[in-house]
Structure formats: structure tokens, C-alpha cells
TIMISE-308628 format. One line per 10 residues: their letters; for each residue x, y negated, z of C-alpha. Coordinates in Angstrom, 3 decimals, m for minus. Example, Ala and Ser with C-alpha at 12.3 -4.5 7.8 and 13.67 -1.06 7.14 Angstrom:
<recs>
AS> 12.300:4.500:7.800  13.670:1.060:7.140
</recs>
This chain:
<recs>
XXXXXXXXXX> 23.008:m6.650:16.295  19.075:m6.296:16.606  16.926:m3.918:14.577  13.823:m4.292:12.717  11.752:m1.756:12.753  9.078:m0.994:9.863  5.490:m0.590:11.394  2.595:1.499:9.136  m0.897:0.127:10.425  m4.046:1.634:9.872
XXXXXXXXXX> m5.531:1.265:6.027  m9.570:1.560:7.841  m9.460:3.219:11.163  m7.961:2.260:13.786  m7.615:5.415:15.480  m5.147:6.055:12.754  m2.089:3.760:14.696  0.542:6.076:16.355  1.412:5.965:19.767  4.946:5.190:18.931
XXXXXXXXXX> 3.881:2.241:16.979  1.742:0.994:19.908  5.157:1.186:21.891  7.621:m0.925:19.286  5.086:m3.286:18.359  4.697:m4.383:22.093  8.303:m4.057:22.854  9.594:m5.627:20.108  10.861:m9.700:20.331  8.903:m10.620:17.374
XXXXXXXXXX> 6.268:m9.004:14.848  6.666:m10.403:11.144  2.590:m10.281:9.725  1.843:m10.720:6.270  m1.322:m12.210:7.741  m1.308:m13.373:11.207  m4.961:m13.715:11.451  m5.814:m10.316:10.565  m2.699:m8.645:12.239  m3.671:m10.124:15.351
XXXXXXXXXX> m6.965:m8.732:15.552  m5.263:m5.325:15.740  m2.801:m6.753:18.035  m5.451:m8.067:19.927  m7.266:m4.490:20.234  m4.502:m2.924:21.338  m3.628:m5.362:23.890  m0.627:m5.922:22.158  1.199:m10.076:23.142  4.236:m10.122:21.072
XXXXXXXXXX> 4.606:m13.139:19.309  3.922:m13.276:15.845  5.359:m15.232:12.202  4.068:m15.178:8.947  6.094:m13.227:6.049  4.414:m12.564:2.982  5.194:m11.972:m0.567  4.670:m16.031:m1.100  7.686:m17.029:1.507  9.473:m14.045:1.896
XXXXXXXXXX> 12.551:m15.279:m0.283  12.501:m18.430:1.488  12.355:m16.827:5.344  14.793:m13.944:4.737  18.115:m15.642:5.684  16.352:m17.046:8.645  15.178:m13.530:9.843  18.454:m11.594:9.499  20.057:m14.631:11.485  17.484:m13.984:14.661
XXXXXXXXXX> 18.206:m10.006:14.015  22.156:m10.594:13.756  21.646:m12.192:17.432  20.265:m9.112:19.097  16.031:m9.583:18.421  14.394:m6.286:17.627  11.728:m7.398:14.840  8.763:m5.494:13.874  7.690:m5.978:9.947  3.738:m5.025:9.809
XXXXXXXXXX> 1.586:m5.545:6.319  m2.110:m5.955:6.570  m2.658:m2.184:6.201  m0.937:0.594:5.707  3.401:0.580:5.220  4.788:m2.559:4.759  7.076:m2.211:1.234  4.198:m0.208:m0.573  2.783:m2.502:m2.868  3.699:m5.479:0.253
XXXXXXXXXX> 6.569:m7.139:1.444  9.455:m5.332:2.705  11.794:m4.367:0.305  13.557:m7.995:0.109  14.185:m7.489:3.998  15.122:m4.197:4.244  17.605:m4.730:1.390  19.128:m7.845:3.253  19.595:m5.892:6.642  21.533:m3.242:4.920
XXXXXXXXXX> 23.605:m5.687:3.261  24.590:m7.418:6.306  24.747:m3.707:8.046  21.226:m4.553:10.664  19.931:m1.035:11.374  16.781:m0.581:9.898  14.075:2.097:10.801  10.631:3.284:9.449  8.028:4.868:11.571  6.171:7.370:9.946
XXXXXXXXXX> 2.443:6.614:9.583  m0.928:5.390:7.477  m0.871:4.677:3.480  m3.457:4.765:1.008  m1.709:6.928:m1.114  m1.318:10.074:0.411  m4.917:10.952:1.270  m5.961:9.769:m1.988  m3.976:12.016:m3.707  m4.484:14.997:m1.688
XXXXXXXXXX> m8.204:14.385:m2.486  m8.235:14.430:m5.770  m7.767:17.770:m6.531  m5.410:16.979:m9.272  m2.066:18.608:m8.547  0.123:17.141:m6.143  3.667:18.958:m6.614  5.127:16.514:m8.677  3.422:12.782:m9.416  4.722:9.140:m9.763
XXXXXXXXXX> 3.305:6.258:m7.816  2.701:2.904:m10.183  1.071:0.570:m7.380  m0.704:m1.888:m8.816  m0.173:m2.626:m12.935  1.232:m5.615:m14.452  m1.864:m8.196:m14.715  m1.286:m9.362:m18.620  2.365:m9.477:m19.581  3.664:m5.602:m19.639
XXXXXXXXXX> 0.423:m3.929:m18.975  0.215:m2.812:m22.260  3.391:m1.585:m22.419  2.942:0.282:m19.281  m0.133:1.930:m20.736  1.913:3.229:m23.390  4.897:4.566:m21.490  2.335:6.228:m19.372  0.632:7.783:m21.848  2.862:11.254:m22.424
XXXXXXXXXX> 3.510:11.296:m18.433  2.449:14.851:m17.236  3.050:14.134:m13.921  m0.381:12.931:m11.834  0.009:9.158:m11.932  m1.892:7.310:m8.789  m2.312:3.152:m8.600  m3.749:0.824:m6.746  m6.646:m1.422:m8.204  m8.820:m4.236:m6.155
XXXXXXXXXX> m12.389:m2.996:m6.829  m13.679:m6.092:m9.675  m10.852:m4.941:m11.717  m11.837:m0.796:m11.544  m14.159:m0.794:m14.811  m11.646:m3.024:m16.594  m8.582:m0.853:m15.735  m10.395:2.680:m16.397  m11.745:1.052:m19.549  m7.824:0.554:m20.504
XXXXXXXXXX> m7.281:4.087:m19.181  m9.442:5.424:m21.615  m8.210:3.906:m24.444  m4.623:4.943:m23.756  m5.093:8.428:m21.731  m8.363:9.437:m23.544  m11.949:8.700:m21.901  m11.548:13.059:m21.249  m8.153:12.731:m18.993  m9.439:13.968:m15.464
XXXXXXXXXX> m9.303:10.981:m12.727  m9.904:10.510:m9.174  m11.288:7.409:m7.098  m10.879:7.032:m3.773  m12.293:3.914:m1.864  m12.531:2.591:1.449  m10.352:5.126:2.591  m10.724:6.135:6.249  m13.618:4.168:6.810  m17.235:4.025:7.247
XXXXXXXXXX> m18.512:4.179:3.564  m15.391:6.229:2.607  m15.990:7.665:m0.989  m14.077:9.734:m3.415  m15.607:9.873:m7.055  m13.852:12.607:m9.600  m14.237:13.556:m13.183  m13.363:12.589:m16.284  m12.734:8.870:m17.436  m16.140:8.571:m18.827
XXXXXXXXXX> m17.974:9.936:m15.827  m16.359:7.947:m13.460  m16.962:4.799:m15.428  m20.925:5.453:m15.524  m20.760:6.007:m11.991  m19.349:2.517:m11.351  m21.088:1.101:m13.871  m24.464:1.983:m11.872  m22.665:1.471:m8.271  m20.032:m1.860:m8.212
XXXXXXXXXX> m17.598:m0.960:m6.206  m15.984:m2.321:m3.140  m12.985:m2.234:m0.776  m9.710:m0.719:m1.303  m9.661:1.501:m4.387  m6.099:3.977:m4.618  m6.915:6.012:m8.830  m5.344:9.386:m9.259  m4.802:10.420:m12.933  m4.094:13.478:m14.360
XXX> m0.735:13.857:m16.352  m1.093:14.584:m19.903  m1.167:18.163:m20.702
</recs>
């Protein structure tokens, strides 16, 4: 039996890769990318040759079966997402599930996601909170909403930055426009920003500044 090993890239910079992901990514037989074209710019940097196939959330139920045959004959695979841990809000889970099915060993190197750093910015408290990822687009987001509504736990999503105004605009409506929030954007990078404050204040700040890049929210529970 092989292994496939899961890989956490950097989310900005890429100071942020481990050394021990440096050494499995170039050791391994094969690196599954959920882009190719952007993974192998960081391949590239790092000086990293190991051949490379697609697997994203648009074939992954289709390439599967394929990949735990190459693993059942002794490869050691790498799974990398475009940033951050792959199976956190990307592909993953459908592999990992079918290696431990057919009993492949399966490890996870610690390492970068948006998450964390978003929600240890905040300033909202961190000792208990529920990760939602990214909500439903139509169907079930206003259900969601209203399940969410009497959590007191600090919630955190994900949100691509022209839906921000329209999601914190739902957020008020459910959470009231006075529930304390966090933004966090372009985490790790250059033009890294955090915005907090209440519903409302946020919104006017993005209402005078569009936003852009990667954008992790952190809500406050109810009280």
C-alpha cells in the first residue's frame, strides 16, 4: 500500500510552507492540484519536479477510484488545494474517506488556513466557535440564517469579496445590524486588512472601500 499525504500551502505568503511539506511534496510519486497552473508556480519556486494531475471539486467523483488504484500499488500521493488545507472548504474529504475505506494510510501535515488567524484576530472569543465555510448560494441559505441565529458560539465563514455587502446585508437582517463582526482579507499578504465592529460599521466601511481577495467573517454568537 502507498500513502497520500495531505499538504497545507500557503493562503498569501509563501514563507508560510513548512519545511516538512517542502520534503513530501518533492518526494512524493505524484501531487494531486486542484489547479495545476497555479500549484505549479509554487512548485516551481520551490524547485519542486514531481509530476502533477488535476483533482478538483468538478472531477473528483469521477478520478477517485482511479487514485486509490495507483495508491493501492505502492505510490505515495500528495493532495495540495490552491491555498491553504486541502478538505477546508476544497477537495479532500471524498479521498480521504475512500483511503480509509479501502484501509490506505492517510496523513495530514500541520500547516496554513485562513481560518485560524482570522479568528484569532478578531477579538471575538475564541474558546468555543463553529466553522460554516462558505453558505449555501440560494437554496438553504435562508434556512441557515435562521438556525444560526440563537448560536452563541463565534461563527466564522468564508465569502469571495463581490458577495461581502450582500452576505453582511443578510447578516444583519438575521443577527441584528448591532451583532459584533470581524473581516479579515488578504490574509498574510501585502494589503492584509482586518476591519471590526458592528454589522453596520463594517458595511459603511465596504461600502466606501470594495473589497478584494480572500475574505474569512468572524461573528459574534448571540448573547
Amino acid at each position: 500500500m502507498g500513502k497520500l499525504y495531505l499538504v497545507p500551502t500557503p493562503i498569501g505568503n509563501l514563507k508560510d510552507i513548512s519545511l516538512r511539506a517542502i520534503d513530501v511534496l518533492s518526494e512524493a510519486d505524484l501531487i494531486l492540484a486542484e489547479d495545476t497552473r497555479s500549484s505549479g508556480k509554487l512548485l516551481k519556486h520551490f524547485n519542486i519536479d514531481t509530476s502533477m494531475q488535476s483533482h478538483h471539486m468538478h472531477n473528483e467523483h469521477k478520478t477517485v477510484n482511479s487514485i486509490v488504484d495507483k495508491l493501492k500499488s505502492g505510490m505515495t500521493i500528495a493532495l495540495i488545494s490552491d491555498a491553504g488545507t486541502p478538505g477546508i472548504s476544497d477537495p479532500g474529504f471524498l479521498l480521504v474517506r475512500a483511503c480509509i475505506e479501502n484501509g490506505i494510510d492517510v496523513e495530514c501535515l500541520p500547516g496554513a488556513t485562513a481560518l485560524i488567524p482570522a479568528l484569532v484576530n478578531s477579538g471575538l472569543p475564541i474558546d468555543k466557535f463553529v466553522f460554516e465555510g462558505f453558505l449555501p448560494v440560494k437554496k438553504g441559505r435562508q434556512t441557515r440564517l435562521k438556525e444560526l441565529a440563537d448560536e452563541a458560539r463565534t461563527m466564522v465563514f468564508y465569502e469571495s469579496p463581490h458577495k461581502l455587502l450582500k452576505t453582511l446585508g443578510h447578516f444583519g437582517d438575521y443577527f441584528g445590524t448591532d451583532r459584533r463582526i470581524s473581516v479579515s482579507r488578504e490574509l498574510s499578504k501585502l494589503y492584509e486588512e482586518t476591519v471590526r465592529g458592528t454589522i453596520d460599521e463594517v458595511v459603511n466601511h465596504f461600502s466606501k472601500k470594495p473589497p478584494k481577495g480572500e475574505i474569512v467573517i468572524v461573528v459574534a454568537g448571540k448573547k
